[in-house]
LUMTIKE-413890 format. One record per residue (C-alpha): chain; z, y, x. Coordinates in pm, whole numbers, plus 50000, padded with zeros to 5 digits. Layout:
<nodes>
(node "A"; (Z; Y; X))
...
</nodes>
This chain:
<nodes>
(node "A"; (18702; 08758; 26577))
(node "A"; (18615; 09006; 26276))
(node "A"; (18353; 08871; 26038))
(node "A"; (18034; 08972; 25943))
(node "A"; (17998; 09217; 25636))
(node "A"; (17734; 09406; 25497))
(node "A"; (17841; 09754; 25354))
(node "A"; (17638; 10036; 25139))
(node "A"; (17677; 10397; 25260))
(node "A"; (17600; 10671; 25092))
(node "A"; (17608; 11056; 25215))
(node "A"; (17449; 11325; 25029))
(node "A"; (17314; 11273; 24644))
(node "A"; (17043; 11008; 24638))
(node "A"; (17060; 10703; 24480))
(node "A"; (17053; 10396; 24725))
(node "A"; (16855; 10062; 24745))
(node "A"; (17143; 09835; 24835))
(node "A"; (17095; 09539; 25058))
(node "A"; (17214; 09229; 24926))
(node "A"; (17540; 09123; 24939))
(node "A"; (17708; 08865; 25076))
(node "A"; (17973; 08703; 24828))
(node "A"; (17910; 08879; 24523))
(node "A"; (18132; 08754; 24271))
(node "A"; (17964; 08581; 23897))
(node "A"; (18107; 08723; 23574))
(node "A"; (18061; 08637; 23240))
(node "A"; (17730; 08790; 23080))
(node "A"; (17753; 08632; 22719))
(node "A"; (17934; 08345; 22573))
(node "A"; (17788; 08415; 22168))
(node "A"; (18172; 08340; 22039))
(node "A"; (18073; 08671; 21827))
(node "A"; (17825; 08441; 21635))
(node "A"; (17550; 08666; 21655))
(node "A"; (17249; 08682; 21937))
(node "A"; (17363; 09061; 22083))
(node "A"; (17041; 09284; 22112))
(node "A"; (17278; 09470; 22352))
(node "A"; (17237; 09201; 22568))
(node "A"; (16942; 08962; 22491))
(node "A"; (16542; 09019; 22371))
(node "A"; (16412; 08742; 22229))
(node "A"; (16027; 08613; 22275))
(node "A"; (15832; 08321; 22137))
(node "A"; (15473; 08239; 22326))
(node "A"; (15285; 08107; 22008))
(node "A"; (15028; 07823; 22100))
(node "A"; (14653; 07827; 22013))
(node "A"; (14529; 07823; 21649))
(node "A"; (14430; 07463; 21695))
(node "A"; (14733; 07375; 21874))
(node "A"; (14996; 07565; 21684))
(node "A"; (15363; 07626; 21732))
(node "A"; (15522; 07471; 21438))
(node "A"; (15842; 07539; 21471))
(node "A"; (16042; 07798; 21669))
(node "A"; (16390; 07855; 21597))
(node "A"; (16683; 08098; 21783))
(node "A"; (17046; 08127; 21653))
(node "A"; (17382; 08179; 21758))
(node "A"; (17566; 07824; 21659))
(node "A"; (17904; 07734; 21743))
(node "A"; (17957; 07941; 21959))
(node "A"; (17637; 07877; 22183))
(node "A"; (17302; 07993; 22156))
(node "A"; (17076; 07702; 21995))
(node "A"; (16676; 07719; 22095))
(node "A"; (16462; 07455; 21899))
(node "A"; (16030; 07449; 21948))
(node "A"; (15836; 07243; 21810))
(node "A"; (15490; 07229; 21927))
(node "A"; (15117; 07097; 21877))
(node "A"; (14800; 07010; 22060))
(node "A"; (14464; 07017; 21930))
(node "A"; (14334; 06741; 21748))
(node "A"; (13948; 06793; 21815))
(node "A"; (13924; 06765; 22209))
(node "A"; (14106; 06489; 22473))
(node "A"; (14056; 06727; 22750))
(node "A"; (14314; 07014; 22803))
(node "A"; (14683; 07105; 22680))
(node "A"; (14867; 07368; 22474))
(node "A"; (15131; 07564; 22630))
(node "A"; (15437; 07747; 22458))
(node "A"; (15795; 07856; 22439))
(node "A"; (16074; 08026; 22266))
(node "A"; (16369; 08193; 22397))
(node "A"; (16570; 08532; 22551))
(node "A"; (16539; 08787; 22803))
(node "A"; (16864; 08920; 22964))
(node "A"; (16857; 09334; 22876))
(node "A"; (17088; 09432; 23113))
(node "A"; (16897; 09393; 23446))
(node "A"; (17037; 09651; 23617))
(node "A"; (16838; 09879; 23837))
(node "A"; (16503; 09681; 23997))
(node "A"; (16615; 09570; 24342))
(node "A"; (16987; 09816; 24307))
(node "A"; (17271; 09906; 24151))
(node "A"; (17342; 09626; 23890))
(node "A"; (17058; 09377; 23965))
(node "A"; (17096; 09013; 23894))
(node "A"; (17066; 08843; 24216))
(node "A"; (17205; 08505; 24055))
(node "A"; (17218; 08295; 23733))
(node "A"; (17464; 08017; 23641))
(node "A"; (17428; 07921; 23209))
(node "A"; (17569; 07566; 23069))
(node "A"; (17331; 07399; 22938))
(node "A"; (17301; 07135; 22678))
(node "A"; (16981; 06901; 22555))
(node "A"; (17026; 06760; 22201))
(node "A"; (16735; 06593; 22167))
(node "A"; (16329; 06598; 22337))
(node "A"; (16053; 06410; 22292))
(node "A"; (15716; 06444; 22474))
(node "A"; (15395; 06288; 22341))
(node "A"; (15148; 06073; 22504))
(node "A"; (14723; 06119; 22429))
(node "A"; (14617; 05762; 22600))
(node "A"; (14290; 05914; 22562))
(node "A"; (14358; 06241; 22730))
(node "A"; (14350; 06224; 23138))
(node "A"; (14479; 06600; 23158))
(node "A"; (14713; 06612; 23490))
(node "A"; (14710; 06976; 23559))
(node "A"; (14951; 07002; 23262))
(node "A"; (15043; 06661; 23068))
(node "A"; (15293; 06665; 22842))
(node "A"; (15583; 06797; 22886))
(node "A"; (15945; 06968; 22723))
(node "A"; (16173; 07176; 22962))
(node "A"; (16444; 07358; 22917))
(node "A"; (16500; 07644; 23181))
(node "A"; (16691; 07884; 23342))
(node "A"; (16443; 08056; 23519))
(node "A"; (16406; 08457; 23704))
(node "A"; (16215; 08656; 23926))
(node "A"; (16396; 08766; 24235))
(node "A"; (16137; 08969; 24460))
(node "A"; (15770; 09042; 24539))
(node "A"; (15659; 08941; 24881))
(node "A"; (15424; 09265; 24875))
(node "A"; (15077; 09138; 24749))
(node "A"; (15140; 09350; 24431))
(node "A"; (14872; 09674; 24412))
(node "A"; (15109; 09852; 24135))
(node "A"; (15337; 09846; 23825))
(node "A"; (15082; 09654; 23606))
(node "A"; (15055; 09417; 23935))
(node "A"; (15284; 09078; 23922))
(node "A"; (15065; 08919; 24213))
(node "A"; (15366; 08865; 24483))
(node "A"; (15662; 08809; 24222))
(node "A"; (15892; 08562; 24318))
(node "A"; (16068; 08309; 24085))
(node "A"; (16326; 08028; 24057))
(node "A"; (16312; 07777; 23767))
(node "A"; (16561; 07505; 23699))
(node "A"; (16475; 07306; 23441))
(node "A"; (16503; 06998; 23239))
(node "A"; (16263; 06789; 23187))
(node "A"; (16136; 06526; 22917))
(node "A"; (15820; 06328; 23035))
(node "A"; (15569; 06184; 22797))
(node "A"; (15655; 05811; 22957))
(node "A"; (15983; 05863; 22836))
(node "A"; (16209; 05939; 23118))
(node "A"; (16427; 06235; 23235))
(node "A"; (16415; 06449; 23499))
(node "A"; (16633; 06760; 23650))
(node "A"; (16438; 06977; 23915))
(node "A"; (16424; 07299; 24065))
(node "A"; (16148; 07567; 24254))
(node "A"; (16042; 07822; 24307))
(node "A"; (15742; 07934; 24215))
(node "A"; (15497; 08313; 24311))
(node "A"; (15226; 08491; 24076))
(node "A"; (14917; 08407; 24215))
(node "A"; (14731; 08722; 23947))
(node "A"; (14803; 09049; 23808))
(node "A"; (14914; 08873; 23489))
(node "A"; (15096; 08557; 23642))
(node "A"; (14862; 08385; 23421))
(node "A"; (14889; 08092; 23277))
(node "A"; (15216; 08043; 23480))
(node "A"; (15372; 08053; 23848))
(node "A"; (15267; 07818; 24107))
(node "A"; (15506; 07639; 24314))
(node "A"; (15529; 07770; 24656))
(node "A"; (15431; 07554; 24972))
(node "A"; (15760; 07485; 25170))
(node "A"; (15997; 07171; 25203))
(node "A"; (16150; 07045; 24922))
(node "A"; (16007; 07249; 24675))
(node "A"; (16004; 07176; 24430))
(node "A"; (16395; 07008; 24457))
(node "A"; (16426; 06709; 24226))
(node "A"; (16798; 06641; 24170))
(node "A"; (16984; 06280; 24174))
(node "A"; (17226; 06372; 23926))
(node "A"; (16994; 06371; 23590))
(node "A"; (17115; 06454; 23213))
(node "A"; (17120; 06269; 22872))
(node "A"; (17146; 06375; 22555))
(node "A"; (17447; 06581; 22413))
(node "A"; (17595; 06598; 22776))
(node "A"; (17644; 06915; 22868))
(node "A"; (17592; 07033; 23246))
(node "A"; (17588; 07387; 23471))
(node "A"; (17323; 07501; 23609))
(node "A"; (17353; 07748; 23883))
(node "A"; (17141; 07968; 24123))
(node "A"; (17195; 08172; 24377))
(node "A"; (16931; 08398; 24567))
(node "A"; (17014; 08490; 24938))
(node "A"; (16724; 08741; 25044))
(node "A"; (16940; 08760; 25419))
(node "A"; (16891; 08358; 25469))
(node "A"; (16576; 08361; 25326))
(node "A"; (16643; 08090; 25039))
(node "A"; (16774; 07978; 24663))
(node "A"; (17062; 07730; 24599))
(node "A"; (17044; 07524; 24289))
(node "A"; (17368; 07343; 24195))
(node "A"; (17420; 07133; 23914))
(node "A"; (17801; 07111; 23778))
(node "A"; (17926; 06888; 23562))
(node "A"; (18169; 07036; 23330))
(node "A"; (18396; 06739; 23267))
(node "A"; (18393; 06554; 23559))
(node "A"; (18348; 06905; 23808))
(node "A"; (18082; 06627; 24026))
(node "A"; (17820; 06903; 24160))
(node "A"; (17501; 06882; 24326))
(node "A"; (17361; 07154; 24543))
(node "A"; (17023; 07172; 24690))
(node "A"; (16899; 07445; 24888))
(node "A"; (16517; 07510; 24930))
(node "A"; (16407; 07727; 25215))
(node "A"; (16144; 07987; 25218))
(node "A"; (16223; 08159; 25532))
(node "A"; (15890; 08196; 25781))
(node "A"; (15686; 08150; 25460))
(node "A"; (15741; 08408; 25203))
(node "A"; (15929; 08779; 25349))
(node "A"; (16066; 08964; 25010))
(node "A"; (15898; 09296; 24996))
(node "A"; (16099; 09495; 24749))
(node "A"; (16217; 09414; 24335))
(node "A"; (15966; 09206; 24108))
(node "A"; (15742; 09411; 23948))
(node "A"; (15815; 09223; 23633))
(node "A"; (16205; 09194; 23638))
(node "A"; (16288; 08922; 23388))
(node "A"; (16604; 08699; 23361))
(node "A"; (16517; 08380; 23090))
(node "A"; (16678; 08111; 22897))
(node "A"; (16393; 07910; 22708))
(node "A"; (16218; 07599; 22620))
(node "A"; (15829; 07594; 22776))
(node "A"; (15627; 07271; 22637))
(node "A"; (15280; 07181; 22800))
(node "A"; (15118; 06905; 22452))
(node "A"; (14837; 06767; 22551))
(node "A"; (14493; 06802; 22298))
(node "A"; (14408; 06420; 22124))
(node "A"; (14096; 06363; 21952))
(node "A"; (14209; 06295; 21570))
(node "A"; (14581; 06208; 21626))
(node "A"; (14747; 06544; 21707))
(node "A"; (15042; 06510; 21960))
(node "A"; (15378; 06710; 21971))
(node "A"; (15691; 06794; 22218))
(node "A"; (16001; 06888; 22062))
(node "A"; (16296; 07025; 22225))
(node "A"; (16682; 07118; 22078))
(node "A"; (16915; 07291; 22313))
(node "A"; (17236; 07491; 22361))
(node "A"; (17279; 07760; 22610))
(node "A"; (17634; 07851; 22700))
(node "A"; (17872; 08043; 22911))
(node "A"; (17572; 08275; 23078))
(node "A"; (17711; 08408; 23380))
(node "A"; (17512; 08651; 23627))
(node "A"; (17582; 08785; 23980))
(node "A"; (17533; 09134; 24076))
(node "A"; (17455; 09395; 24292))
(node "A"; (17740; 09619; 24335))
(node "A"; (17740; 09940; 24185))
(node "A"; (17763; 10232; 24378))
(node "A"; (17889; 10534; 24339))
(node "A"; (17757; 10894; 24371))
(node "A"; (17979; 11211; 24495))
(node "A"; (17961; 11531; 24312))
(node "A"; (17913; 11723; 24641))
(node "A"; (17772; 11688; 24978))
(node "A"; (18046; 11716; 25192))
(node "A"; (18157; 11362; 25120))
(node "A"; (18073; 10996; 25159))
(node "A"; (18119; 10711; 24966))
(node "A"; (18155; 10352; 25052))
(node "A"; (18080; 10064; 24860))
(node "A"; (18094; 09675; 24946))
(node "A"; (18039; 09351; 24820))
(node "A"; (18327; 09101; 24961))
(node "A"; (18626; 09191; 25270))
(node "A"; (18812; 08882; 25194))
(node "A"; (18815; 08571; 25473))
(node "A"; (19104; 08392; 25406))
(node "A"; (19083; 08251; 25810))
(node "A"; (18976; 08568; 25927))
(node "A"; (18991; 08888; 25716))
(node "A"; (18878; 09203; 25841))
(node "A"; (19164; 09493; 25783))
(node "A"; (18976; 09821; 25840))
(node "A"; (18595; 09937; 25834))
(node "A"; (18571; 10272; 26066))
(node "A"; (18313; 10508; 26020))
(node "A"; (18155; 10732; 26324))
(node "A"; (17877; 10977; 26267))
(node "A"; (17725; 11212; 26490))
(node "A"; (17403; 11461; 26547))
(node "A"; (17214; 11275; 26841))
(node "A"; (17100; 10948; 26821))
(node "A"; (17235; 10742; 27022))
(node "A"; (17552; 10890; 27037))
(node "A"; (17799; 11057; 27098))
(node "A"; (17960; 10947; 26771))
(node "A"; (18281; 11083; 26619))
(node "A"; (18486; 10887; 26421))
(node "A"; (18565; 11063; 26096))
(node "A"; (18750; 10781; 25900))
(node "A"; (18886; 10421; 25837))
(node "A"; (18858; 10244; 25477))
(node "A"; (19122; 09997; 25428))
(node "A"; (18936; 09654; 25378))
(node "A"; (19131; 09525; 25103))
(node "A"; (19061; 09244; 24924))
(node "A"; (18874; 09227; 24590))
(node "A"; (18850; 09617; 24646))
(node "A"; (18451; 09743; 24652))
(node "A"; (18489; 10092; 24684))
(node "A"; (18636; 10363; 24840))
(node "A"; (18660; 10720; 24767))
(node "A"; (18576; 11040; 24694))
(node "A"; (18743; 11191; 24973))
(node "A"; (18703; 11566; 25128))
(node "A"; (18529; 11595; 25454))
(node "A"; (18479; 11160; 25532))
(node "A"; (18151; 11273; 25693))
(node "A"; (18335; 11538; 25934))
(node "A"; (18296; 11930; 25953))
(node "A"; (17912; 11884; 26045))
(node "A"; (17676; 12122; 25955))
(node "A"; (17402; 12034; 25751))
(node "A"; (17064; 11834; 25838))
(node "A"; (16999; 11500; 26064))
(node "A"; (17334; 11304; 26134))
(node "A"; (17342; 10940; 26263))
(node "A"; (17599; 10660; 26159))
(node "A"; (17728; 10373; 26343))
(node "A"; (18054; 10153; 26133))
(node "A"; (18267; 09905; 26296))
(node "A"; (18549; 09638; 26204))
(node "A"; (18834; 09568; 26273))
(node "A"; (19141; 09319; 26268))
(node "A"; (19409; 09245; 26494))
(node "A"; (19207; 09058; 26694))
(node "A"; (19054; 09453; 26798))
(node "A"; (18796; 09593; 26691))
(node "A"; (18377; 09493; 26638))
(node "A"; (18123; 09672; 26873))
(node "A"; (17925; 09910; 26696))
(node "A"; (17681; 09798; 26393))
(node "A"; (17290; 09954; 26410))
(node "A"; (17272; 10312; 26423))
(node "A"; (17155; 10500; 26059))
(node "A"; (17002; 10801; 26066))
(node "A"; (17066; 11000; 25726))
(node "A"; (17075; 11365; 25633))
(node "A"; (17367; 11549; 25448))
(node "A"; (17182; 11787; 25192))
(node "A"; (16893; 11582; 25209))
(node "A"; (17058; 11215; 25065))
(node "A"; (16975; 10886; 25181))
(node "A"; (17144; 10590; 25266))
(node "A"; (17255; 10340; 25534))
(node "A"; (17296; 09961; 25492))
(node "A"; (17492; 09824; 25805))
(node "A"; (17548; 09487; 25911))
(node "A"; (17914; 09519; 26118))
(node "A"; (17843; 09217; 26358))
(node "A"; (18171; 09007; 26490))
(node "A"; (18306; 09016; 26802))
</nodes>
């Protein structure tokens, strides 16, 4: 039985939206060993609070080969109703192109608390925001299509995992995932309304213990997987949460941001100003990709790119490629990529698309093993001279 695979076509001279792939692979984004925070690679941001709640103390440097975040923050002292929200941390720069080429479909960082504390107001019955010290990993991923424009972030999607101190003291380690409900995504995401979001762990964390946190978008299933690793002992944690049937991705985020930070909610006390604190170490960022594909110089070739071939039970050995001028058929076959493993692309080479004259040509793509080969994937209708771009699913036998 061959395997499913997605694969990226490309025939003419237009770039191509990419569907998602399947086992992209994580590499290493940034471990700070050069001592510095690299503007190549990261934009820092601190969200001051109010002038009666100020942010005291807000702090970024590379240390020991980690990146160290400290905030310090403070409610008002003339009010019991209400809270204070800020943070303090980095933006990835190298996002890739929105929803393409290059785009960060997952997130995996170390992560390491060295000390929190979260204030109580007695007096204060906020709820809506109590306080509260996280430390996050947190992205957008998509837009489920409410947005009206570019200055629109109604619709974007994000997963947060987080740390958590709680005002009574205790610990938590959760994950969600959270949509703009305004233009702004103002004061914050909302959790979305499905099972299990949002995911509160078993495994929790302490002080000075370092764990991984990991997540992993898969637009196809229609979910996020959260795993927590730790580093010394390798015991893991993975919980998926589901928004399949509730939320359908609609295209990139309008705002495409990839975080490390600390976010404190300190609730306002009447005359004995509270304050949340938070010390942490962010290490070993790793990110997961879409692949990069490449363009052809002219337009009598194709190019191929994919994101895994490798099944170790079941590998497929070739991908074929048949393209004709009706749809429907009949199709030609004008090559066969070799489906080796750990290799994502595959030419340029004269003539893959046939001697066909220019204007509307259809594409069908099959695999195949020595089990035989797949039936025929979903037909593609593209245009040599024109550009565009197929994205086939090669089903199994």
């Amino acid at each position: 039985m061959v395997r499913r695979s997605v694969i990226a076509l490309l025939a003419g001279g237009a770039l191509v939206w990419v569907a998602e792939p399947s086992q992209a692979q994580f590499v290493l984004y940034d471990n700070f060993s050069t001592g510095v925070i690299d503007p190549a690679k990261w934009q820092g941001f601190v969200n001051e609070g109010t002038f009666a709640g100020p942010t005291e103390e807000a702090h970024r440097m590379a240390d020991s080969g980690a990146l160290r975040v400290r905030l310090v923050s403070w409610g008002d002292d003339a009010t019991d109703t209400g809270s204070v929200r800020s943070g303090n941390g980095v933006n990835i720069v190298q996002l890739g192109t929105p929803g393409g080429s290059g785009f960060i479909t997952g997130l995996k960082a170390k992560v390491t608390v060295l000390s929190a504390d979260a204030q109580d107001c007695p007096s204060n019955a906020e709820t809506a925001n109590p306080s509260l010290a996280r430390t996050q990993v947190i992205g957008t991923f998509f837009n489920d299509g409410s947005s009206t424009g570019s200055s629109d972030r109604t619709g974007d999607i994000l997963a947060v995992f987080e740390l958590q101190k709680r005002k009574d003291g205790s610990t938590l380690l959760l994950a969600e995932i959270n949509r703009c409900t305004n233009a702004a995504c103002s004061p914050g995401s909302t959790p979305i309304n499905v099972a299990g979001n949002p995911a509160v762990f078993n495994t929790d964390w302490t002080l000075n213990s370092p764990l991984t946190l990991r997540m992993v978008g898969n637009q196809v299933g229609g979910k996020f997987a959260f795993t927590v690793t730790d580093p010394l002992s390798l015991a893991s944690e993975t919980i998926p949460i589901i928004y399949a049937g509730t939320l359908t991705p609609a295209g990139p985020p309008v705002s495409d941001v990839k975080s490390l930070r600390l976010l404190h909610d300190v609730e306002n006390c009447n005359g004995n100003r509270k304050s949340v604190s938070m010390d942490a170490l962010f290490d070993n960022v790793n990110v997961r990709r879409v692949p990069a594909i490449v363009l052809g110089p002219t337009l009598d070739h194709c190019f191929f790119s994919w994101s895994d071939v490798s099944a170790p039970s079941n590998p497929a050995t070739l991908f074929n490629i048949y393209v004709g001028t009706t749809a429907g058929g009949p199709y030609a076959k004008v090559g066969s990529v070799p489906a080796v493993s750990g290799q994502t692309s595959y030419g340029p080479t004269a003539n893959m698309c046939g001697s066909l004259p220019e204007g509307q040509k259809f594409a069908v793509m099959t695999a195949q093993n020595d089990n035989g080969e797949s039936v025929p994937s979903n037909e593609i209708p593209f245009a040599l001279g024109v550009g565009g771009s197929l994205g086939i699913a090669v089903p199994a036998r």
